[in-house]
C-alpha positions in Angstrom: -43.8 5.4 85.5 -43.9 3.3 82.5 -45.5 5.8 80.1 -42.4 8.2 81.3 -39.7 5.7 80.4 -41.8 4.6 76.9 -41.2 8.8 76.5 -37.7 9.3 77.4 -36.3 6.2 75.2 -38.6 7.6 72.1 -37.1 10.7 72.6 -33.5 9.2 73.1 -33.9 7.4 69.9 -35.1 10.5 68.0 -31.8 12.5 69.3 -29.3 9.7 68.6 -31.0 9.2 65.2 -30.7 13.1 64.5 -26.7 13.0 65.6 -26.1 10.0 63.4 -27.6 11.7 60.8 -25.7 14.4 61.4 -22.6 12.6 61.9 -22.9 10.4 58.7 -24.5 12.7 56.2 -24.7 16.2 57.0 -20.7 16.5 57.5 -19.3 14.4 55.1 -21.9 16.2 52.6 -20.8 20.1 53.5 -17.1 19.1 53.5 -17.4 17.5 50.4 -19.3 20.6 49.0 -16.6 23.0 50.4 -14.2 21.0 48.5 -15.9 21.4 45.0 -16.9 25.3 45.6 -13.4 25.7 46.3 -12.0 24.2 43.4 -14.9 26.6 41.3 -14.1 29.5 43.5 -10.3 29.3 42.2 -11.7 29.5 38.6 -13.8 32.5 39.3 -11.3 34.5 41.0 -9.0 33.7 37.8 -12.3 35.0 35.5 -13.0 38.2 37.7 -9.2 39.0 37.3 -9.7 38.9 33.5 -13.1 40.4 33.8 -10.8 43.4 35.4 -8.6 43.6 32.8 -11.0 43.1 29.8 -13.7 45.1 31.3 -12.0 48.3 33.5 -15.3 50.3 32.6 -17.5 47.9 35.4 -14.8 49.0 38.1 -14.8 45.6 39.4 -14.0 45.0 43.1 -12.5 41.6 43.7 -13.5 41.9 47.3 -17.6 42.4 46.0 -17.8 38.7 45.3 -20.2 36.5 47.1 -21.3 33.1 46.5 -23.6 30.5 47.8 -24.6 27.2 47.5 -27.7 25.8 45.5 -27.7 23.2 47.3 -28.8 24.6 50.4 -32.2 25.3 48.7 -32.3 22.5 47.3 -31.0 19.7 48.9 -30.9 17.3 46.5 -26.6 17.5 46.8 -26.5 19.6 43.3 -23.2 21.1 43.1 -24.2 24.8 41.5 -23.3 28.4 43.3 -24.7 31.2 42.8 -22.1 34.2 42.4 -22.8 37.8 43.0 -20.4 40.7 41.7 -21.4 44.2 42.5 -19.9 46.2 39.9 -20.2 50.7 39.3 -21.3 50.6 36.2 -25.3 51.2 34.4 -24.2 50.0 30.7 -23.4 47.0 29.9 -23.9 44.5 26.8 -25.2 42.1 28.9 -24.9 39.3 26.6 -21.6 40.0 25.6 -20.3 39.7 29.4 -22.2 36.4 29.7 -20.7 34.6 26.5 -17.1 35.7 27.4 -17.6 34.4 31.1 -19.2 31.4 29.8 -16.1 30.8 27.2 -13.7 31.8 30.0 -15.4 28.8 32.4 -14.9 26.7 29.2 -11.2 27.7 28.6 -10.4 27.3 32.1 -11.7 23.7 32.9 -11.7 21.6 29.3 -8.5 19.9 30.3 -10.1 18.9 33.7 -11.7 15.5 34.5 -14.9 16.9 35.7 -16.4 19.6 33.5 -18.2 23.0 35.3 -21.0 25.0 33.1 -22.5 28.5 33.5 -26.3 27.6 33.9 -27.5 31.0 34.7 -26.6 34.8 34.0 -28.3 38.0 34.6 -27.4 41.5 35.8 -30.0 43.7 38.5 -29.3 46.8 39.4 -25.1 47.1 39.3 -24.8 43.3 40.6 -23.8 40.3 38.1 -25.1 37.6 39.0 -23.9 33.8 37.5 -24.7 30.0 38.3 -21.6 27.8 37.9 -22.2 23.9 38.3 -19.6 21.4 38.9 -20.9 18.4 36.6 -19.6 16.0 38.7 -22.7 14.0 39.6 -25.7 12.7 37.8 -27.9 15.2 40.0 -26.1 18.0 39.2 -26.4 17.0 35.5 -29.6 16.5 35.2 -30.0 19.7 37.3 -28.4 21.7 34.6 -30.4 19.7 31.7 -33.6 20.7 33.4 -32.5 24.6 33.4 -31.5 24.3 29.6 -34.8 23.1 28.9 -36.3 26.5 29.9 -34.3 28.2 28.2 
């Protein structure tokens, strides 16, 4: 009877500990990460619009954009997403797109308190594909120095 009780508290403790954990970290962490991706997610739907004027030849679909989280892989709270764009086109100056989206992140956010970057670009197979980071904490930051450095 004792060995059953010794089981049932360690076994309380590990759930309560788990909830807590959820309760104090977990939330506060995803609401706090839905707050920054949707302040970023305001500035990419202002660059796609451009990107639909500037670029009519990539038929750009508003409506093809998905993003996710970094974060979620890595768990170290680093605030980059990962944006997809499926576009209908096969030829594009590849660099070109990714300087003018990097220069539109710029132009958008250099009179804001808390500066975002474009640490990653590439295009596969009719999809764009971009890494925005919201430099707002040192993780983040060194995050985006370690990418530069394999550049």
């Amino acid at each position: 009877m004792f060995i059953v009780l010794i089981i049932f508290l360690i076994l309380f403790v590990i759930i309560l500990m788990n909830l807590l954990r959820y309760i104090l970290i977990v939330k506060p962490n995803k609401v706090y990460r839905d707050d920054i991706q949707s302040k970023i997610d305001e500035v990419v739907d202002d660059i796609i619009l451009e990107l639909i004027k500037v670029y009519p030849e990539l038929k750009i679909n508003k409506n093809n954009l998905t993003c996710k989280s970094l974060d979620d892989i890595w768990k170290k709270r680093i605030m980059v997403f990962e944006y997809y764009l499926k576009i209908d086109s096969d030829s594009i100056n590849s660099e070109e797109l990714k300087n003018y989206i990097k220069k539109m992140v710029f132009e958008k956010t250099k009179n804001d308190s808390v500066k975002m970057a474009v640490t990653d670009f590439w295009i596969n197979k009719n999809k764009i594909n971009f890494d925005i980071a919201y430099l707002i904490n040192e993780k983040t930051k060194n995050y985006v120095s370690d990418i530069r450095k394999t550049e």
